[in-house]
FIFIFI-30716 format. One record per residue (C-alpha): residue in one letter; x, y, z. Coordinates in pm, whole numbers, padded with zeros to 5 digits, always signed. Layout:
aXYZ...
This chain:
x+04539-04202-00247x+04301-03910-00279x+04011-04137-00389x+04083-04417-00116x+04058-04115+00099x+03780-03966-00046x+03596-04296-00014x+03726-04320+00342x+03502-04042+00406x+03227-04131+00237x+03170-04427+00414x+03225-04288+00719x+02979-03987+00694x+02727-04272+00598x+02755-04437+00856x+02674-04186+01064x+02387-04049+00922x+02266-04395+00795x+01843-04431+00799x+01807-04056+00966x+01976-03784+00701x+01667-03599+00667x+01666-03506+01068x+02036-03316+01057x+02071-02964+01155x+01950-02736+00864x+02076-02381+00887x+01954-02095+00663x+02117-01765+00655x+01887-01478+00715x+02061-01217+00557x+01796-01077+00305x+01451-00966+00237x+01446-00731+00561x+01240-00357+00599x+01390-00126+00815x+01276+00238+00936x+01498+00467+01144x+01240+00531+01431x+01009+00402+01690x+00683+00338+01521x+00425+00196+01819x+00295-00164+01759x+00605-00245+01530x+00665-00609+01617x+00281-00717+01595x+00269-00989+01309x-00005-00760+01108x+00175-00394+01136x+00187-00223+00791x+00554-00166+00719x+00503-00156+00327x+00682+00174+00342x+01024+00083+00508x+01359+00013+00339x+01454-00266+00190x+01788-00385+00359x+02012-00676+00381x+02177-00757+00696x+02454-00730+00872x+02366-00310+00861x+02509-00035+00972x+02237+00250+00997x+02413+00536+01137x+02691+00511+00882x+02540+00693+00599x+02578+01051+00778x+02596+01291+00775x+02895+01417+01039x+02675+01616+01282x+02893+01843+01540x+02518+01858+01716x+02525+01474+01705x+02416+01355+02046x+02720+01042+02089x+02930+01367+02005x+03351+01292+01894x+03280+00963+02088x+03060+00845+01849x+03233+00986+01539x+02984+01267+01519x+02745+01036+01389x+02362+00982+01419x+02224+00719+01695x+01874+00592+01795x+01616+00364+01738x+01535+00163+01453x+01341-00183+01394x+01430-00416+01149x+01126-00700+01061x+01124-00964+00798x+00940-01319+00745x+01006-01684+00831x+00827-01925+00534x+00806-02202+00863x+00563-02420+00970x+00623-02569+01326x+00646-02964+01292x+00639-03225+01558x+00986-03283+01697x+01172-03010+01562x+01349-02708+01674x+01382-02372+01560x+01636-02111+01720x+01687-01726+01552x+02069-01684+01611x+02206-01323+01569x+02570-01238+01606x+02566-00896+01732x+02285-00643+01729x+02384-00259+01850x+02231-00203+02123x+01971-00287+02385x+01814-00509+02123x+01459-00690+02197x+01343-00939+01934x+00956-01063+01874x+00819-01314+01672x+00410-01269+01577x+00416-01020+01878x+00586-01250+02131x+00862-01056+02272x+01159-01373+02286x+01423-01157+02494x+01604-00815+02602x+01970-00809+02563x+02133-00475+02661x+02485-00562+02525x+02560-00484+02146x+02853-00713+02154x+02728-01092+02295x+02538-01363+02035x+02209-01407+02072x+01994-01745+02018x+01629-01762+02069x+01348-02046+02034x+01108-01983+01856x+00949-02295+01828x+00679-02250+02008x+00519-01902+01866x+00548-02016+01480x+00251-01932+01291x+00119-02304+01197x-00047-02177+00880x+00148-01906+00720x+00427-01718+00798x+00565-01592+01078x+00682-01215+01106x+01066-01182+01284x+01097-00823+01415x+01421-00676+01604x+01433-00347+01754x+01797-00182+01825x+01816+00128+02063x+02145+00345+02073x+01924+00658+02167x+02050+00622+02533x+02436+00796+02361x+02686+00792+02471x+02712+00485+02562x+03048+00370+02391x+03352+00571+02418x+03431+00506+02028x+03215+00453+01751x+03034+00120+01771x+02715+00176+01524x+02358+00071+01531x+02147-00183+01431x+02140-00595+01334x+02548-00521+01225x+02631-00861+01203x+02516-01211+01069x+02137-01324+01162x+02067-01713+01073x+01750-01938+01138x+01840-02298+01305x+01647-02630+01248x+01733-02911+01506x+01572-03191+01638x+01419-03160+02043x+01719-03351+02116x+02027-03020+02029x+02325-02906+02101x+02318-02617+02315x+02429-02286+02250x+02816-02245+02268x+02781-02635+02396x+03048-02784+02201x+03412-02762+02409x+03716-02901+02213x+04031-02910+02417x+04411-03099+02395x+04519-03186+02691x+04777-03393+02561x+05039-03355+02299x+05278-03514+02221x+05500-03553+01863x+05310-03910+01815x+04969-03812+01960x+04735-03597+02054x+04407-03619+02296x+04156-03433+02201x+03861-03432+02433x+03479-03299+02358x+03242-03204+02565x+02879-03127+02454x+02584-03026+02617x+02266-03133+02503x+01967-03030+02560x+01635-03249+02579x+01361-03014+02467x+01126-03291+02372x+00797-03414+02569x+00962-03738+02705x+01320-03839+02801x+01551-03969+02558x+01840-04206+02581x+02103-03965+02342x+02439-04061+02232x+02704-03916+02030x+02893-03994+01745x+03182-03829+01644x+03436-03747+01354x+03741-03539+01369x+03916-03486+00996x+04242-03298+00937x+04406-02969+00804x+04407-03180+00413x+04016-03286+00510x+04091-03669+00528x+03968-03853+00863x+04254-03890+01180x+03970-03998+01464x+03598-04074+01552x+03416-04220+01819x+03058-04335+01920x+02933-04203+02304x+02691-04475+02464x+02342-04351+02500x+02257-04175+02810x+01910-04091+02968x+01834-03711+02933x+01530-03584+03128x+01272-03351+02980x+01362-02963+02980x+01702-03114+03070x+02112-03037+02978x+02406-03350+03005x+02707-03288+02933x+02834-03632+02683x+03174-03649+02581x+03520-03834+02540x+03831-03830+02423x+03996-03943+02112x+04365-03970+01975x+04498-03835+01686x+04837-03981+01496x+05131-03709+01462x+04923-03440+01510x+04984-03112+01286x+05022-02801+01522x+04817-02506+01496x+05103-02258+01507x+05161-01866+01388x+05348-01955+01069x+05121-02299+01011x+04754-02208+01145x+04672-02542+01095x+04316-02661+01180x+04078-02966+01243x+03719-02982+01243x+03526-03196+01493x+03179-03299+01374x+02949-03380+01624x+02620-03548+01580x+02366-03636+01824x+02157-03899+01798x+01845-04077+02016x+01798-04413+02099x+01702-04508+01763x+02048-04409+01572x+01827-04123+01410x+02055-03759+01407x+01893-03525+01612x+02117-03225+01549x+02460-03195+01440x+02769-02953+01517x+03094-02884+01295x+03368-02689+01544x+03667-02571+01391x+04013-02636+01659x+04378-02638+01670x+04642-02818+01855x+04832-02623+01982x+05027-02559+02363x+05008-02204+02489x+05124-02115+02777x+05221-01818+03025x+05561-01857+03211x+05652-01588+03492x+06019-01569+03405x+06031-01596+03039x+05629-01481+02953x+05450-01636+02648x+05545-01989+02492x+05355-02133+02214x+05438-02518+02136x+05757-02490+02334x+05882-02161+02124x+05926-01816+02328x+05757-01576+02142x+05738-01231+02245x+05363-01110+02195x+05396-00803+01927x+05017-00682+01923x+04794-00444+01800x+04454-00368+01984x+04162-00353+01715x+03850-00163+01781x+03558-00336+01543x+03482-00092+01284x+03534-00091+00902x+03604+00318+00866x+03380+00336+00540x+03161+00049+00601x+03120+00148+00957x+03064-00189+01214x+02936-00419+00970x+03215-00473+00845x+03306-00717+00554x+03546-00998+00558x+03739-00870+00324x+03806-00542+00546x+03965-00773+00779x+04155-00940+00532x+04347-00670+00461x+04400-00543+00754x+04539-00840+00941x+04743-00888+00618x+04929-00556+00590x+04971-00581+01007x+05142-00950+00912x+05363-00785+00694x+05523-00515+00966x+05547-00848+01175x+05272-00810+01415x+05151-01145+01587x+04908-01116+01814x+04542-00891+01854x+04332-00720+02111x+03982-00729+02056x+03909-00354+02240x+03707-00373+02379x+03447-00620+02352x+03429-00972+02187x+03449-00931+01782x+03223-01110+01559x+03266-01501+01509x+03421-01430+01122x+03718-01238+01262x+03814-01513+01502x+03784-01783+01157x+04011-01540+00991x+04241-01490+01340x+04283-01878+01328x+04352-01936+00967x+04599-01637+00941x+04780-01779+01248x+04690-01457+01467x+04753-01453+01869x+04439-01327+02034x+04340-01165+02378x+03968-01170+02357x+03876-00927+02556x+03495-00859+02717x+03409-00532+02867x+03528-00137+02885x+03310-00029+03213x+03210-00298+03502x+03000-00040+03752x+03180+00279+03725x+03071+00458+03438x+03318+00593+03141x+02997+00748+02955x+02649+00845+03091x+02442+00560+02918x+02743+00253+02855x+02745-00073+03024x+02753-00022+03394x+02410+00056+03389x+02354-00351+03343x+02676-00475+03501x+02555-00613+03815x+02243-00786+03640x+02412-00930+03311x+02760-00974+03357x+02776-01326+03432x+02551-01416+03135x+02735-01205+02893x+03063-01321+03007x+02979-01714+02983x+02814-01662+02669x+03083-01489+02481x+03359-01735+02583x+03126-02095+02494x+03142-01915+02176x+03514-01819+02153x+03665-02093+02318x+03723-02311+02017x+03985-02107+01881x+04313-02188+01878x+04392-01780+01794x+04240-01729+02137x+04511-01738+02405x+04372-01517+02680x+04091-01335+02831x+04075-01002+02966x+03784-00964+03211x+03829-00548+03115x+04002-00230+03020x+04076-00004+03240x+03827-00057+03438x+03748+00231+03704x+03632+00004+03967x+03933-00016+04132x+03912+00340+04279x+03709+00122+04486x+03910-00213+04596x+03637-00418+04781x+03368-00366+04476x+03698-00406+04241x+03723-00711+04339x+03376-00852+04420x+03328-00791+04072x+03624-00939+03943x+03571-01257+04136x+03218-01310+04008x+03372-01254+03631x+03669-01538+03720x+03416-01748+03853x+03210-01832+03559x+03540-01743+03306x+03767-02029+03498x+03405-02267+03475x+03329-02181+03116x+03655-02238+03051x+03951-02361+03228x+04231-02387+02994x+04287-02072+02919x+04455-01777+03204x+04259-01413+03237x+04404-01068+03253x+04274-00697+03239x+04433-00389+03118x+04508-00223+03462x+04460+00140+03490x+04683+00333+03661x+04732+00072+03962x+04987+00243+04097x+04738+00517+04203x+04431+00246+04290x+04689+00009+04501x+04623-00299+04283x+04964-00467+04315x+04940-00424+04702x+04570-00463+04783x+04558-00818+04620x+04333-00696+04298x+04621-00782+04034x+04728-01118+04182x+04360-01249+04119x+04439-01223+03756x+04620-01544+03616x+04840-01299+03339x+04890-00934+03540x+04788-00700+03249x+04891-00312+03262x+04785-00038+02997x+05128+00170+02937x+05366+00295+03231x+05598-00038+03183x+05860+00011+03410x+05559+00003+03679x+05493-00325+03551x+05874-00439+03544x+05864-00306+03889x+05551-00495+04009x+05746-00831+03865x+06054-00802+04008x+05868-00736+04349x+05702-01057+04305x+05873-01271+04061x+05599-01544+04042x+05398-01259+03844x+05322-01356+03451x+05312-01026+03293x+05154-00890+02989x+05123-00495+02827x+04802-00511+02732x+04797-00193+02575x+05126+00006+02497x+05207+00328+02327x+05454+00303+02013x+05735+00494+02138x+06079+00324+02105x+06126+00340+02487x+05804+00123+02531x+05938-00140+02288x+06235-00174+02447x+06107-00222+02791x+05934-00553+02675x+06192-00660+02427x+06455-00653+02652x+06286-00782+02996x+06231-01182+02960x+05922-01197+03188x+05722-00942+02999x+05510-01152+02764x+05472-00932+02490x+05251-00570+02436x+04973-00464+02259x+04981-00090+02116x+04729+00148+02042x+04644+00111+01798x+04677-00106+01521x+04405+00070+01232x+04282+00417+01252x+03896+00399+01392x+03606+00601+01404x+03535+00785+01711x+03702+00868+02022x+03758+01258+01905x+03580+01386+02195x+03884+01502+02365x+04052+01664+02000x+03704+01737+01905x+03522+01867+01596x+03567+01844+01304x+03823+01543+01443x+03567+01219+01327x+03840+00952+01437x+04134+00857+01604x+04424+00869+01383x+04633+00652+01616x+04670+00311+01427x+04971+00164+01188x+04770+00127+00894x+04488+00456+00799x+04080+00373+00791x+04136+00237+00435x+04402+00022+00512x+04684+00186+00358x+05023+00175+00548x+05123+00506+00753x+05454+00608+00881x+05366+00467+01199x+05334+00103+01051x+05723+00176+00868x+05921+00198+01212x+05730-00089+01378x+05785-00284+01067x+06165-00203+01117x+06131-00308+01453x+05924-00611+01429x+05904-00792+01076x+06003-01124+01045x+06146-01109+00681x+06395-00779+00571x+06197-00457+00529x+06324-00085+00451x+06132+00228+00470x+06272+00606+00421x+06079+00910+00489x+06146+01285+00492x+06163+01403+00930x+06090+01732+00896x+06128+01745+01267x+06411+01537+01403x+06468+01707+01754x+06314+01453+02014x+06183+01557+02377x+06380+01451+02611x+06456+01052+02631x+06316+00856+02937x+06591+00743+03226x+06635+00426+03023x+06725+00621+02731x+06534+00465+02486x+06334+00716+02439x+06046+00950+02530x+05821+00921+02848x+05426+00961+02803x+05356+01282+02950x+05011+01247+02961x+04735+01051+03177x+04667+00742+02971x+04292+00785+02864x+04409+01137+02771x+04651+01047+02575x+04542+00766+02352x+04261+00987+02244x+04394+01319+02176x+04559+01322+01853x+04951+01404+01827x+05082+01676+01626x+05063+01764+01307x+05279+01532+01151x+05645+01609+01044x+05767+01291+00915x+05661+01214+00598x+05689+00971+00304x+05769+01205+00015x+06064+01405-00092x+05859+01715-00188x+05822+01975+00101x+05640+02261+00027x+05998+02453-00015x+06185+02323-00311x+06496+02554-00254x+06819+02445-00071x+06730+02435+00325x+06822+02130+00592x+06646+01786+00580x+06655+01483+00763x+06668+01190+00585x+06525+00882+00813x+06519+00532+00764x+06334+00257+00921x+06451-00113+00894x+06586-00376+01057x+06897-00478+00817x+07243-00481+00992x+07322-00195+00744x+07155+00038+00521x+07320+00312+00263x+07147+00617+00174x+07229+00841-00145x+07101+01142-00286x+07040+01226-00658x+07333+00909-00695x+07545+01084-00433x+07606+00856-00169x+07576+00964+00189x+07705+00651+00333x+07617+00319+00533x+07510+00284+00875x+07484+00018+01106x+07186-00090+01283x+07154+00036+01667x+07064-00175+01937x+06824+00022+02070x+06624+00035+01765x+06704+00420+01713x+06581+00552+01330x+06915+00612+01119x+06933+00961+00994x+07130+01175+00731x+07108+01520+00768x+07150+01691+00377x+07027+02029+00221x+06747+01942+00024x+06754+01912-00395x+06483+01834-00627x+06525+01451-00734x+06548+01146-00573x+06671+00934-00245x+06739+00619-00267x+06816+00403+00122x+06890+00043+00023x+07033-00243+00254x+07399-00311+00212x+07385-00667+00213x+07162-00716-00122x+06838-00692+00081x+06546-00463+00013x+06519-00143-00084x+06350+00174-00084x+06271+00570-00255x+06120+00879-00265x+06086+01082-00535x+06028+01485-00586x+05650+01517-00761x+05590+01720-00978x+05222+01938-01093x+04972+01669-01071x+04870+01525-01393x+04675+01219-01347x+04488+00967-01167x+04697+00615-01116x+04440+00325-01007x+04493-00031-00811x+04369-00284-00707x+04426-00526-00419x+04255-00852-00554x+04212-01007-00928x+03878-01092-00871x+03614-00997-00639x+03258-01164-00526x+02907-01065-00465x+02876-01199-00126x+02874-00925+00183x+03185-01031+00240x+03349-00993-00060x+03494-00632-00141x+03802-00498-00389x+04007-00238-00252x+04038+00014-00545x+04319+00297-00457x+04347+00569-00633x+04649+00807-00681x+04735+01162-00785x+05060+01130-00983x+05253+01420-01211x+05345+01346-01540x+05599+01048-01411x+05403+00877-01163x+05499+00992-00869x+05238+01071-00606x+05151+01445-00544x+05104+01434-00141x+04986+01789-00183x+04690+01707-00380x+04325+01742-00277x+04146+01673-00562x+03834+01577-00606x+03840+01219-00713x+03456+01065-00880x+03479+00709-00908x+03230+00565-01145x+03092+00223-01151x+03014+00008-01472x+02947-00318-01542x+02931-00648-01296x+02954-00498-00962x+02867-00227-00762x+03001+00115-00569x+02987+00046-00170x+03190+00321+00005x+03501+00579-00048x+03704+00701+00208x+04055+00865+00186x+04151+00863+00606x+04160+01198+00640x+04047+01272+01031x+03862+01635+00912x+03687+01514+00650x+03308+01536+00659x+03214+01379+00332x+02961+01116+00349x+03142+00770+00307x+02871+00662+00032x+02932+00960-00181x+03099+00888-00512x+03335+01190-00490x+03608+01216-00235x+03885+01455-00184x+04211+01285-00211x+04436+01333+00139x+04803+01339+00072x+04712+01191-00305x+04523+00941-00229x+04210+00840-00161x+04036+00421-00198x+03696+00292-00317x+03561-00011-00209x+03373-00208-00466x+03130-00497-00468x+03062-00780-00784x+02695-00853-00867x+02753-01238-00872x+02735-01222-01266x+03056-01334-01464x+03269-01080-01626x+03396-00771-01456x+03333-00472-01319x+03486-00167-01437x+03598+00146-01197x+03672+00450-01362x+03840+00766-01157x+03822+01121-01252x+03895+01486-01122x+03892+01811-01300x+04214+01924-01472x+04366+01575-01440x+04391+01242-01659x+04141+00970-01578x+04184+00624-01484x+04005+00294-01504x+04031-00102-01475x+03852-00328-01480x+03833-00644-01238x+03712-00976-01288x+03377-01064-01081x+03295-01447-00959x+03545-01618-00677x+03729-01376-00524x+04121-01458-00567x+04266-01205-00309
């Protein structure tokens, strides 16, 4: 069967392309073989400048990650107390212009106010770091040598982002060849408007684009293949006349058998190839687009449905950066990230606050992720001196329809948000002038999908009387949810969402137990740079997320995990503070106190609960014992004594056993044969433990191993007093990248070999140099046993 399949495809694809191969799309990445210079030399993107003396880089890059930590740096704690400015990046394109071809530079994301020449022709201006960029360059190719690419990117104008967001070309850059008949930017639309358990409709749109000397009669043809890569539908689209310097939208519709559902425990895809071709049969340009079927849907009285299931929304909101690697940020950074959040059962992700870059949203739909896609922090009310709404009114409705004709694809994708807290609506009649002109082209560019924004404080502003919220299709509200609840229950017909949500117990409760409310999103989901303005220095992040910079799983990410996970989990940890402030009216627990932007980005107190049974007093005194999990019942002993069982509460309270400490061990296990869990007394640290999180790692950009390295005593256990000074050493196929250990205070450069561990710990991040055999990592610090393994380099096996 796989051969007559295999065949199957075969002859399709030939078919297709019979007679006119050699005119396809060609598509070659442009990540190497750049110079770069921090600075703003003069005459910099003139073809014959002499920039013999710049670095050598690859792209995507991350400039201002290197460091240092500057308290005098000008973005200040909003920008991490890291470097900004300008820099230029140039490189060359080996291409000769050729009659009846095409060529576009496509970048993903450069940070910020980017312009881009080629041979001294300044192609464009775009001030937003965030939005794609695609421009032709057809026309100012050198015809008899190279041509010279240069890209300048300007964050000197800080602060202009209210977190870290780094500088420079930070994500992918490719060259495009097409034919003068091509697809458009973004111009591919895949939608199902029908589904049914025998059939689906899917329907395409294109929009080509005639950018030849003479119209063309252009058709389509069209092949849609399945989740197992074997062919369900395709379709020819009878020629049309397209006009010089002219777009048409072609399309249909075609039917797939029994289609496969795109779904949050099966993510599964198609992939629609699209090929355009002229009145000849010859291909012009081609397009593959990845989609899902898949119904999603808003209800107001029982919020979020997804193929006929209710599923309550349990999100994180993301902010883009890496922590070590800074915004260009790896693949396999996400990929850990999105796998530990899996694990503590979160579904769904805000991209805060801007669009993320086309490789999260692949990894979003093939990890079976919900996703608000979200576009801007600041419409024209400022947040920071130099940020967006300095270009609102000019490039809003750009940016906006060219971020969602590239998003709209993806089945993760299940809402918009036009904006975060957006301080417009101080103002309502500007509020929501501007909001109309950002539903306008958002319901055009794409009109199967509803829009929200994260309210702020609209309550204060009026916006569920003055008629601001009930523009939205989804009424979004950062924190305060019984305002929300409220706003509902005033006017049922309201679909509600908290689109961004504090992790207190109280909060959870609100949405689990109210039908309407769709689901939350908390703040935050990973610790990220940045945003330590308000705690200030030497505060480099925002320590607010489940999981730390590295990755690694905080105390935080244990209770929502005994809250939220899917499968049984147990987690116990030492509460060396149990008294609570007083509970909310609901009692559920504790109200925010705070004003919201206030309190997201101030850090909380030093932390008292803890994963470790070794307080800094190892004589008899009171503990707490605390366990987070969401078995019906869970024992608890100490040193083999056993303390007893208790049941699981129904409002999700932590169960606690108070004891006088001893030296040894504690051991919480679920009663009914489920998981369980311990922590053990350390001892003097005695050695370094090392793991890693794949078997094999890459070469590619994206590929990277998480190495993590522990301080144990002589039986393993982890010393979460320990701040040693941890060198990890490189040998053999593969490279040192970054360290980091997520401590918020410390100021070691994250490409220094040698980081202090924080509570233990601290993680490497290490690259393969594309050569079989394997890299070896070795970790040492003074006065303790060193550690090293060694992993395999080629396909990475995560």
């Amino acid at each position: 069967m796989r051969k007559t399949s295999t065949l199957l495809i075969a002859t399709a694809l030939a078919l297709l392309s019979a007679g006119a191969r050699a005119a396809e799309r060609r598509t070659l990445p442009l990540a190497d073989s750049w110079r770069f210079i921090q600075g703003d030399p003069q005459g910099a993107e003139t073809a014959g400048f002499d920039d013999t003396g710049w670095t050598r880089v690859s792209v995507p890059h991350d400039w201002a990650i290197t460091g240092p930590f500057d308290v005098e740096a000008r973005a200040g704690g909003a920008g991490g107390f890291l470097a900004t400015g300008v820099a230029w990046y140039r490189r060359t394109l080996d291409v000769r212009p050729v009659a009846g071809r095409r060529w576009f530079v496509e970048l993903d994301g450069v940070m910020e106010r980017s312009g881009v020449w080629i041979n001294g022709h300044h192609l464009g201006h775009r001030p937003n770091g965030y939005v794609g960029l695609r421009y032709d360059v057809t026309d100012f190719l050198n015809p008899d040598g190279p041509s010279m690419l240069a890209v300048r990117a300007d964050t000197s104008a800080a602060p202009s982002s209210r977190w870290y967001a780094g500088s420079g070309v930070y994500r992918n850059v490719r060259l495009i060849e097409t034919g003068d008949l091509h697809v458009d930017q973004g111009g591919v639309f895949v939608t199902t408007p029908t589904i049914t358990k025998d059939r689906g409709t899917v329907r395409i749109q294109v929009d080509v684009v005639n950018d030849g000397k003479a119209g063309s009669r252009t058709g389509l043809e069209i092949v849609i293949t399945g989740p197992d890569g074997g062919i369900v539908a395709r379709k020819t689209v009878a020629p049309t006349e397209i006009g010089v310097a002219r777009t048409q939208t072609l399309g249909g519709e075609l039917d797939i058998p029994s289609p496969r559902l795109w779904d949050t425990s099966a993510p599964n895809l198609y992939r629609a190839t699209v090929r355009v071709v002229d009145a000849d049969g010859a291909v012009q340009d081609n397009e593959a687009v990845a989609f899902g079927v898949r119904d999603a849907r808003f209800e107001a009285d029982t919020g979020f449905w997804l193929n006929g299931r209710n599923v309550k929304l349990k999100g994180v909101a993301l902010h883009a950066d890496g922590g070590a690697l800074g915004a260009a940020v790896p693949l396999a950074v996400w990929r850990q990230r999105l796998t530990a959040l899996k694990a503590l059962g979160v579904n769904a992700i805000r991209t805060a606050h801007n669009p993320p870059s086309p490789e999260f949203l692949d990894l979003a739909d093939q990890m079976g992720f919900l996703v608000m896609d979200e576009l801007f922090d600041q419409w024209n009310v400022a947040k920071t001196p130099g940020d967006y709404h300095l270009f609102f009114s000019d490039w809003h409705r750009r940016d906006a329809r060219d971020m969602l004709r590239r998003d709209r694809n993806h089945p993760s994708v299940v809402l918009w948000s036009a904006g975060n807290e957006i301080h417009d609506t101080a103002y309502p009649v500007q509020a929501k002038a501007a909001l109309r002109s950002l539903l306008e082209v958002m319901h055009a560019t794409d009109p199967t999908r509803p829009v929200t924004m994260g309210l702020f404080r609209p309550n204060v502003t009026g916006d569920y009387d003055n008629g601001l919220a009930d523009m939205l299709d989804v009424v979004g509200q950062n924190y305060r949810e019984a305002e929300l609840t409220a706003a509902h229950e005033a006017r049922p017909s309201r679909k509600i969402v908290g689109t961004e949500n504090s992790k207190t117990r109280g909060s959870w409760i609100a949405v689990r137990d109210y039908a309407p409310y769709a689901g939350m999103f908390l703040w935050t989901g990973v610790d990220y740079l940045g945003e330590a303005d308000r705690s200030g220095w030497p505060n480099i992040d925002n320590p607010a997320g489940l999981l730390d910079r590295a990755g690694a799983l905080k105390v935080a990410g244990m209770q929502r995990a005994g809250w939220w996970a899917e499968s049984p989990v147990i987690h116990v940890v030492r509460n060396a503070a149990p008294a609570a402030p007083p509970p909310s009216n609901d009692g559920a627990g504790p109200a925010p106190t705070l004003p919201t932007m206030v309190a997201v980005a101030t850090p909380p107190p030093k932390t008292e609960i803890l994963d470790d049974w070794t307080p800094a007093d190892l004589t008899p005194h009171p503990e707490t014992i605390e366990v987070y999990s969401n078995c019906s019942s869970v024992e608890v002993s100490l040193n083999g004594r056993a303390l007893g069982a208790k049941s699981l509460p129904a409002n999700g309270a932590p169960r606690q056993w108070n004891v006088t400490f001893a030296p040894g061990e504690v051991m919480a296990r679920c009663a009914d044969g489920g998981p369980s869990d311990r922590l053990r007394t350390a001892g003097p640290a005695a050695r370094i433990e090392l793991v890693a999180d794949v078997t094999s790692v890459g070469s590619t950009f994206d590929d990277l191993a998480f190495v993590r390295a522990q301080v144990t005593d002589a039986k393993g256990v982890v010393v979460p007093s320990s701040e040693a000074p941890i060198t990890f050493t490189v040998s053999g196929r593969g490279r040192f990248v970054a360290a980091d250990n997520g401590a918020p205070t410390d100021h070691t450069i994250f490409a220094s070999p040698t980081r202090q561990a924080y509570r233990g710990k601290a993680t490497a991040f290490v690259r393969g140099s594309g050569a079989s055999g394997g890299v070896t990592v070795q970790a040492s610090a003074p006065g303790l046993k060193p550690a090293a393994l060694t992993i395999p380099t080629g396909s990475p096996r995560p």
